[in-house]
N, C-alpha and C positions, 0 to 999 in steps of 0.2 A: 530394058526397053519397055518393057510391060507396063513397068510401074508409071514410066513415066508417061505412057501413050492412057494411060487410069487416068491420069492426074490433070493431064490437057483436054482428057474430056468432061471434067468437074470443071474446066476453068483457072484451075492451078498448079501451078508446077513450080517443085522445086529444084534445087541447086543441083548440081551432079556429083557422085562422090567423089573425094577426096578438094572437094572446094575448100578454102578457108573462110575464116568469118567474115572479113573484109567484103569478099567477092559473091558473097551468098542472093545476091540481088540480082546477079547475073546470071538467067534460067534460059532459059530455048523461048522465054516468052517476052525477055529484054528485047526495048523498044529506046533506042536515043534520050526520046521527050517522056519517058516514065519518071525517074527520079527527079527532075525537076520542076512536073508539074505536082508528083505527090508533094517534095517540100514547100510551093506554093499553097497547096491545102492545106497540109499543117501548119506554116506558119500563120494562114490569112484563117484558119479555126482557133488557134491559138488566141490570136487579137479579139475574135469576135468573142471565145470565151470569158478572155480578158476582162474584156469591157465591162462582159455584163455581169459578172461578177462584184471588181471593184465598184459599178454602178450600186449593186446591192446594200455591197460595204460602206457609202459611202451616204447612203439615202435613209433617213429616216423615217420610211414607210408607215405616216403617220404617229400611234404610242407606240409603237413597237421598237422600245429603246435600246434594246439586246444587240438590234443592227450596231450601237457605236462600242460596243465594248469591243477594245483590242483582240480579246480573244476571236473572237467572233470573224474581227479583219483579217487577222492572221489566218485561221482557219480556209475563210475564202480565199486570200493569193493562194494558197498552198494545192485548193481545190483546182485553182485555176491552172498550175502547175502539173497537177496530175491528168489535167485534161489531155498533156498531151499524150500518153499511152494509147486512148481509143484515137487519139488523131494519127500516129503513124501504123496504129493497128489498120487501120482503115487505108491508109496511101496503101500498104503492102500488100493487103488483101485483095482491094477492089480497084487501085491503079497501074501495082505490078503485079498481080493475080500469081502471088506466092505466098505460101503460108505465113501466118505470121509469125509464127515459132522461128522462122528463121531470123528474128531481130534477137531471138532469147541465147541462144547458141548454135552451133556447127551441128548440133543434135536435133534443132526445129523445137527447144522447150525449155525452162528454166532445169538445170541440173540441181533439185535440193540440194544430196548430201554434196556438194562439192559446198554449195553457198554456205551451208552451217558451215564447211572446213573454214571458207572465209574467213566468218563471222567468228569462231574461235581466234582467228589469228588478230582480229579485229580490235582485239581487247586493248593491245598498245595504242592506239588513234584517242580516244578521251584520258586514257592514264597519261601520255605525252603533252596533249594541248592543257589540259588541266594543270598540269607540272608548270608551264612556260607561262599558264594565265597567272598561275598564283607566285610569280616570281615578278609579273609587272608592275610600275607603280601602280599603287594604288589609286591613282585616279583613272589610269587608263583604263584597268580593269573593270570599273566601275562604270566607265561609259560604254565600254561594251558588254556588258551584262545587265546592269542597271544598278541601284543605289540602295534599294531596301525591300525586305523581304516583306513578297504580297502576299502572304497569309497561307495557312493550311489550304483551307476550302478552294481559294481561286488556286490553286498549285495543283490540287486534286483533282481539278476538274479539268484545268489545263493539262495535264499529265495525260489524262484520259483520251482527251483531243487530240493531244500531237502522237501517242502512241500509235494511233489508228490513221492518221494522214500523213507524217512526215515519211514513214518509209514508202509511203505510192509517192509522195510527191517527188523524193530523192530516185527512186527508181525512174519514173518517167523522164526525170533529164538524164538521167544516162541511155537510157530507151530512143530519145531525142538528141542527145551529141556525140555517145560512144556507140552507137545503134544506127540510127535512121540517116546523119549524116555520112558519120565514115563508110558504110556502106553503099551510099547513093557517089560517093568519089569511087569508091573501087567495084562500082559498076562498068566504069571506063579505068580505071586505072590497076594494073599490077602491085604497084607497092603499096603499102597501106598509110604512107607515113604522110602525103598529102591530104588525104582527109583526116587524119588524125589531128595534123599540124592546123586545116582549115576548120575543124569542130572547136577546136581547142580556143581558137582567136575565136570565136562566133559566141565558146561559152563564157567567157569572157569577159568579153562587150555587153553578153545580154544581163551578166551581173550588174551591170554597169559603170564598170572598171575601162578604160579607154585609154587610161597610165597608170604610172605607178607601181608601189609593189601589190597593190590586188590584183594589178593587171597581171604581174610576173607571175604572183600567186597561181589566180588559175589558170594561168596558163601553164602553167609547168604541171598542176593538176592533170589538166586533160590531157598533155601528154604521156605522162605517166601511166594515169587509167587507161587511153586509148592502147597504149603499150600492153597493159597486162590484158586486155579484152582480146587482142591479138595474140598473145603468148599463149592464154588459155582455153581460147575458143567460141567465148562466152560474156557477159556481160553480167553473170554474180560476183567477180570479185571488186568490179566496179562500184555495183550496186551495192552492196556491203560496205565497202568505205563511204562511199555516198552519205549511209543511210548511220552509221557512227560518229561520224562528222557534224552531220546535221542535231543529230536529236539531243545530244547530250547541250548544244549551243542552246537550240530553241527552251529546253526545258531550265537550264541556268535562267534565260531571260526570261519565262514564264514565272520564273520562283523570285524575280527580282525587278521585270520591268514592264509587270503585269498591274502596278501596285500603284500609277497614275493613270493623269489619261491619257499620258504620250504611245500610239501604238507601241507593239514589242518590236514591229517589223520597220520601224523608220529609219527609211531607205540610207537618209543623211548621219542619223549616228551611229548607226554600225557601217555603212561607206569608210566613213571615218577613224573608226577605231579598229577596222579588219585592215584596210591598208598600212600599219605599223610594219615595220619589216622584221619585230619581233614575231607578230603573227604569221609572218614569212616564214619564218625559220622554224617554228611548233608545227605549221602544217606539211613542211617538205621535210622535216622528221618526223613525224610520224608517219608521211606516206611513203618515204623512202625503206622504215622499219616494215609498215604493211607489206611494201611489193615484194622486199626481200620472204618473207616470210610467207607469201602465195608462193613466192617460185620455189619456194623447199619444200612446202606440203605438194605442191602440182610435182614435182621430180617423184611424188611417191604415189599419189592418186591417181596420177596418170589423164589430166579428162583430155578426153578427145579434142583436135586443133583443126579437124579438116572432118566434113559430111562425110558421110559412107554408106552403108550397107546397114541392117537390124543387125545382122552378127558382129559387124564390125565394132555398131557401138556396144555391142553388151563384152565384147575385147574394152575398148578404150572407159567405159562408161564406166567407170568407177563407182561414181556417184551417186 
């Protein structure tokens, strides 16, 4: 009672123990119109980020020619993608006046050692998709990667660049659909699997997939990841696939479709070539191998599924 009569006099309170991750938005300081006016702010920050962003991207600020090189374009969506970390940092903070650790896990924080455990397990996600790329014809493979290799130096450089962006930008949509919406449903809701089911169509569409199998694709994505963020308290094992998923893609195309002037990131031919239903079937085995493989290390590490106590997590906290 102490703690949390502390915590309402700072302005913020957290969950109570034994909450799950789901419901961790629901404090003694839940208000009806919180969760949907914070995702008002962050999606209508989002846009503005957007904007002015791709406006960057997009504008030749006189000689300054660096603006049209792909990499450069890429770099900014991706920035603009990470933008949203400080945007539901900020709804959490200052619209539901709870910590924002409670978007990280049950614990109010990112769990490293649990994430490295991840990220060990994470190794099958590019050995899997790589196996299924290099079994496509050859032209499909080729339009989704690209067509010839763009050099040591622009590989180098781009290597440098997505190293350093793609995991915040992978992180922040899961921060954003396995995080800040399913959450904002099981502010009102007991079970988790409506907003799991409603983040999942949302990340979906925002790929801009509306049919098809990309559609299926990430949809069955989000439910999956929404599934194990629930099973383990947390949003590293998400984040981890996320972020192996992503990088090993980007940097194929940076070694290959960095090498015209056609962006890396054009929206229409990787649209195009990610909706194969072969790409279907390389991403939901590999994410079907991942999940298995969190839920047998998590049966041994233990991380905690519900808030508690400091004692309690240095019991559950493995990590």
């Amino acid at each position: 009672m102490n703690h949390v009569t502390d915590e309402m006099q700072g302005r913020v309170v957290g969950p109570p123990p034994g909450t799950p991750y789901h419901r961790l938005a629901l404090t003694a300081l839940h208000r009806w119109w919180r969760p949907p006016l914070g995702t008002a702010v962050v999606v209508v920050g989002y846009i503005l980020v957007g904007s002015v962003l791709t406006q960057a991207a997009r504008s030749d600020f006189g000689d300054v020619l660096w603006f049209r090189e792909p990499l450069v374009d890429l770099a900014l969506q991706l920035l603009a993608l990470a933008a949203l970390i400080p945007l539901v940092f900020f709804a959490a903070r200052v619209i539901q006046r709870r910590p924002i650790g409670t978007l990280s896990s049950v614990l109010g924080r990112l769990r490293w050692r649990w994430l490295l455990a991840c990220l060990g397990v994470a190794i099958v996600v590019p050995t899997v998709l790589g196996g299924v790329l290099w079994l496509l014809p050859e032209g499909r493979a080729s339009e989704l990667l690209g067509h010839e290799f763009a050099g040591w130096h622009r590989l180098l450089l781009a290597s440098v660049v997505l190293l350093l962006i793609v995991p915040i930008q992978a992180a922040a949509e899961e921060f954003a659909f396995r995080g800040w919406f399913v959450q904002s449903f099981g502010a009102y809701l007991r079970s988790p699997w409506p907003g799991i089911a409603a983040a999942s169509v949302i990340f979906a569409i925002a790929h801009g997939f509306g049919t098809g199998w990309g559609f299926v694709n990430l949809l069955l994505w989000g439910v999956v990841l929404g599934w194990l963020t629930i099973r383990t308290g947390g949003l590293e094992a998400a984040i981890v696939f996320h972020v192996a998923t992503n990088t090993p893609f980007f940097l194929a195309r940076a070694a290959t479709g960095l090498a015209d002037t056609q962006s890396v990131t054009d929206v229409a031919t990787i649209s195009a070539a990610y909706s194969d239903w072969q790409i279907l079937v390389a991403q939901q085995l590999s994410l079907a191998l991942y999940a298995i493989g969190v839920v047998l290390v998590s049966r041994r590490m233990k991380p905690a599924r519900v808030s508690g106590s400091h004692g309690e997590d240095k019991v559950h906290d493995r990590t």
